[in-house]
N, C-alpha and C positions, 0 to 999 in steps of 0.2 A: 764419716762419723755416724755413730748408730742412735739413733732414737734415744737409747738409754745411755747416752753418752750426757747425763744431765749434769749442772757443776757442783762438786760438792761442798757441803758448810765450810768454809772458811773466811778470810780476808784478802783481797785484790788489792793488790799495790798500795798494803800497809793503810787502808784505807777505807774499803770497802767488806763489810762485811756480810756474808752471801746468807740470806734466811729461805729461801728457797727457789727451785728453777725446776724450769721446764724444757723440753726444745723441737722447737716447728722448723722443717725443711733444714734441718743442720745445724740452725742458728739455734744460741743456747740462749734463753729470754729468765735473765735470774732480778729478784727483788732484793735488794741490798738496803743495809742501813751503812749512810753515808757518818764517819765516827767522827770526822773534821766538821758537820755543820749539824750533826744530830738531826737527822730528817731522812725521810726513804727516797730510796733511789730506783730507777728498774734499769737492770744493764744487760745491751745484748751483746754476745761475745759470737763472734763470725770466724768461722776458719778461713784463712788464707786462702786454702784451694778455690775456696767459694767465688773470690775476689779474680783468682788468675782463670775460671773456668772461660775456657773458649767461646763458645757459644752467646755469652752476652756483652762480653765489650765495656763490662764495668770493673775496675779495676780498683788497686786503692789509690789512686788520687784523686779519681771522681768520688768514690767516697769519702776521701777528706775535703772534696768541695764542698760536698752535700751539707757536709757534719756543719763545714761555717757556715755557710749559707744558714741552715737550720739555726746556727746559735745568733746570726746577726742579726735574724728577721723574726718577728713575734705577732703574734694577735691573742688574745684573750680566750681561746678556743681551741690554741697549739700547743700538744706537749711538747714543751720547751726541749730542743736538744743538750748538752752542757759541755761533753767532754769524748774525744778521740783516743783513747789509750791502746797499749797492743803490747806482746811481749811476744814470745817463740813462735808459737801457734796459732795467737788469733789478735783479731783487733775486738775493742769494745767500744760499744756505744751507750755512753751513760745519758737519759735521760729522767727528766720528771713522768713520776707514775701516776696511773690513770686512777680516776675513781670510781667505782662501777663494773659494768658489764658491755661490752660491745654489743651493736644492734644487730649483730646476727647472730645475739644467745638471747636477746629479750624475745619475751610470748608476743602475741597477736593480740587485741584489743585488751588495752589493758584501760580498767575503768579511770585510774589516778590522774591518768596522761588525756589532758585535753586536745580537741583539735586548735586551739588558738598556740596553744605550747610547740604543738610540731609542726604549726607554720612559722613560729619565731625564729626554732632553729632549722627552720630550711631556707627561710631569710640566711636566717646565721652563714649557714654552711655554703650557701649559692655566693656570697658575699666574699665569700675567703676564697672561691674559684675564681673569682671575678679581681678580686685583690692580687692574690697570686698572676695572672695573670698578666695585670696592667705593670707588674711588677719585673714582668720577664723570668719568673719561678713558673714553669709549665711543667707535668706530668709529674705531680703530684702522688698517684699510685695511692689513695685513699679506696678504701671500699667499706661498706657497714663492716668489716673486724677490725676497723680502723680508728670507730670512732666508738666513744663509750659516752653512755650517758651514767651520773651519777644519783644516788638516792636523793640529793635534793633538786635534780631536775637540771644538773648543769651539762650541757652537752660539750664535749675536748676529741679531738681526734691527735692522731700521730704527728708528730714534725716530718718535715720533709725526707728527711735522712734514714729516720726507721722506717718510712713505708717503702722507699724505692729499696731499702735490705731487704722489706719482706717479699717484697715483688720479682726481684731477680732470683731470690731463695726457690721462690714456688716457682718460676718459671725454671729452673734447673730442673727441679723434682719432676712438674710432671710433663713436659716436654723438650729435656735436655736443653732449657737455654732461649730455645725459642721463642718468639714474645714481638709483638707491634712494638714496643719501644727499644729493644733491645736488639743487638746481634752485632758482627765483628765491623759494621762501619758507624760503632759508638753508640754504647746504650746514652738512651733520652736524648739525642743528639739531631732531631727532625723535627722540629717546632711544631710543624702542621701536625704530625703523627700525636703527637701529646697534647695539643689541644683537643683534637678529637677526641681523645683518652680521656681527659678531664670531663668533656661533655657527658661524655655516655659513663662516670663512675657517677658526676653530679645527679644524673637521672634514676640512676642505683640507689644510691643515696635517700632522694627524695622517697622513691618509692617504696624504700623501707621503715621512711618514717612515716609514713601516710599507712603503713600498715597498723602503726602503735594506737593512736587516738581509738577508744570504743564505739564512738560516736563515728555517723558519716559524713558528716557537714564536709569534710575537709578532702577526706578520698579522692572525691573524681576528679575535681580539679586540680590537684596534683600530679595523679596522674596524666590529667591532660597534659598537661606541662614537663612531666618530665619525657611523655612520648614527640612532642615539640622539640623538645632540647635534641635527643636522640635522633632527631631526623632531620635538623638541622645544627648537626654535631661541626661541619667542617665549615659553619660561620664563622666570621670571626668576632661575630658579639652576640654569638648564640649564651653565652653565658649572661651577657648583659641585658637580652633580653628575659632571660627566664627571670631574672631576680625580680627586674619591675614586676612581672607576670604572678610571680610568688607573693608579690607588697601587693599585689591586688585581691590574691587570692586571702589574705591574710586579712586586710580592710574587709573585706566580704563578711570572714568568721564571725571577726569585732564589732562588724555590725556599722562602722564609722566609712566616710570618703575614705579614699583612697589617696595616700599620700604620694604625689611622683615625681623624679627631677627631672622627668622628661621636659617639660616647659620651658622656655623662657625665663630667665629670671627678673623680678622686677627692682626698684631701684633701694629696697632696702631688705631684700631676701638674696641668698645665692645658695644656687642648689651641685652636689657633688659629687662628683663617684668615687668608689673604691678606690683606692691608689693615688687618688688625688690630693694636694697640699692647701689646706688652707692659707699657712705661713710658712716659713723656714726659717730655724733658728738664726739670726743673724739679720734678718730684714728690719729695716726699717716698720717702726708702729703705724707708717699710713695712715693714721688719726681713729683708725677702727678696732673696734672689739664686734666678740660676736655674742649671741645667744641661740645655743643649738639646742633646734626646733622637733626635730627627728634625724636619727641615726646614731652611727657612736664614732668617736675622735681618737685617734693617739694620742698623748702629747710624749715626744721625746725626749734627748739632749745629747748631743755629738761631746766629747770626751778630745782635748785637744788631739791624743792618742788615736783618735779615729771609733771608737768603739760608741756605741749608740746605747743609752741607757733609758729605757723606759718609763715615765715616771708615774703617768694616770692615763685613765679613761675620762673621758668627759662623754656625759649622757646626756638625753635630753631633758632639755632647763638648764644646764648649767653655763655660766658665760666662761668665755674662750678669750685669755689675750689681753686681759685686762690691765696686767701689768703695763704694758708699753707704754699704754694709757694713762696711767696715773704717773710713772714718770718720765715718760716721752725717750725713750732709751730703746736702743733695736730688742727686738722679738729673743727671749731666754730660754726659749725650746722651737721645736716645729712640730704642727700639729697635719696629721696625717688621716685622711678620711680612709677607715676601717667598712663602712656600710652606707649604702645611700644618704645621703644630709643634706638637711635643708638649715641653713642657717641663718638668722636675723642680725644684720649688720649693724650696728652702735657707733656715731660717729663720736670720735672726740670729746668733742664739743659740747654733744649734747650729753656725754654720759655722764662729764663733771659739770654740766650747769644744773644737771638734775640733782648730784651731788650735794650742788654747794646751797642749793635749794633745802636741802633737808638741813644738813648741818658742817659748816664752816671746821669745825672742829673735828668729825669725823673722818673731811677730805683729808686732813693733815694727818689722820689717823691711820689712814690708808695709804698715804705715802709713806710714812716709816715701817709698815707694817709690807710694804711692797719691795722694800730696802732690806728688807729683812729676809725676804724668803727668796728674793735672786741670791742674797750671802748664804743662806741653807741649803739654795739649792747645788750652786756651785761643788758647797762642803761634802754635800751627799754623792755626788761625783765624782769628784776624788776618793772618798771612803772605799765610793763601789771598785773604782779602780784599784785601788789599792788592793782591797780585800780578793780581787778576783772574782766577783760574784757574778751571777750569769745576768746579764741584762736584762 
């Protein structure tokens, strides 16, 4: 397929309708208004050759793992995958569109962008290597045209699915196939190889953000850090360490200690990593609530059907779990640590004597009012199942 082989205005499977495209390495990257939910869409449409090429070992089943995998698993910084369609010639991959410009179309020093801002999301971004990881999602194939930052300062990169299309695209174009994670004994199929991969794009990454801030507070130590990362790319918690390394570097900007989970935890704090569970839908309330102190939380809900449905973030100050609590009933979601967390543990006991300290009537206020949003929550459940909606 030729460069100007871009796809023309029309509608995709009665559905999608095409307002314009472009196309990198083959792949045809078209911006769609979805007419079933009234909202835009970006779809990229891949030729089949691309899929049977010799040389890298990716075929279309790995890319319909990728596609679910990309649709099952979520964080607040991934464009969402949504959908796998295909007809004669190509498969498509519909995803959520980006907002913005990628960091390897933004200028250098730019005055708006602070350096406290591109240590948050280099937090951010080390967090979601770190996440992916513990998750058993390795080689990721992110790089700065991967990730956009938006006019109001939101930083998204690719899902899983689009970056490793784009990665096998350019590895065709400009070295037939060729590629560390790729070739005929199974592209991304060598754990080690793609951690490594991960470390030295996470270091990429960094170092393109440290380019943005006008200021230099933040530069070298980033850079330290990400030449750290990169030279100890084939640890296996070289990711783990740069993040703490980056929450230090970031305390430093702020001016504040330095928050870490490296510690110990004491008898009414617990501290957490990426990937790690505070509850799981269905547990028992163990008499505790929380109050998170620093980091951020998923909270989700498994779908009898098996499909996991997203429902909030919890930041810091916000309490965790409270329901179980007030009416002593297993856990109605699981909550899922997304970034380091430090959390303050709430027993029981003490949360309704504190309660019932203030007003008797209130606690009663908060039981029916607790009765009430497990029944909405459920309802919203089903809705989403029913409707099909992307998690």
């Amino acid at each position: 397929m030729s460069e100007s082989s871009v796809m023309l205005p029309g509608t995709l499977f009665d559905r999608y309708r095409v307002q314009s495209s472009e196309v990198e390495c083959g792949i045809i990257h078209a911006r769609c208004q979805d007419t079933k939910s009234d909202r835009q869409v970006v779809i990229y449409g891949i030729p089949k050759d691309i899929l049977n090429h010799a040389g890298t070992g990716y075929g279309p089943d790995l890319l319909k793992a990728d596609v679910s995998q990309a649709r099952t698993t979520t964080h607040p910084s991934v464009l969402q995958a949504e959908d796998l369609l295909q007809d004669d010639h190509r498969l498509y991959v519909v995803s959520e569109p980006p907002d913005g410009l990628p960091l390897s179309r933004l200028p250098k020093r730019v005055e708006n962008i602070s350096s406290a801002f591109a240590a948050s999301a280099m937090v951010r971004l080390l967090s979601l290597f770190e996440l992916s990881q513990r998750i058993g999602q390795t080689g990721l194939c992110l790089s700065p045209s991967e990730a956009y930052l938006s006019p109001k300062g939101v930083l998204k990169v690719e899902n899983f699915a689009t970056a490793r299309l784009l990665h096998v695209a350019r590895s065709i174009q400009s070295s037939n196939g060729a590629g560390t994670l790729l070739g005929s004994f199974g592209a991304f199929r060598e754990p080690a190889l793609c951690r490594a991969d991960d470390a030295e794009r996470a270091a990429v990454m960094i170092e393109a953000l440290a380019e943005l801030p006008a200021d230099e507070s933040l530069r070298p130590m980033a850079l330290r850090i990400a030449g750290t990362l990169r030279n100890s790319s084939s640890m296996g918690n070289a990711i783990a360490d740069a993040v703490e390394q980056m929450r230090g570097a970031q305390a430093v900007i702020a001016g504040k200690p330095q928050v870490t989970t490296s510690g110990p935890a004491t008898h009414n704090r617990r501290t957490l990593r990426p990937g790690e569970y505070l509850f799981h839908q269905g547990d028992a309330s163990n008499g505790e609530c929380y109050v998170l102190d620093d980091g951020l939380v998923q909270i989700s809900k498994t779908t009898p059907d098996g499909r996991e449905l997203y429902l909030d973030l919890s930041k810091p100050g916000d309490i965790i779990g409270e329901m179980a609590v007030l009416d002593d009933r297993p856990r109605m979601a699981s909550a899922q640590i997304l970034e380091p967390s430090e959390v303050v543990v709430i027993k029981g006991a003490e949360f309704m004597a504190r309660l019932e300290k203030s007003d008797i009537i209130a606690v009663k206020l908060l039981e029916v009012m607790a009765a009430r949003i497990r029944y909405q929550s459920g309802e919203i459940a089903r809705l989403k199942t029913m409707l099909g909606s992307k998690a």
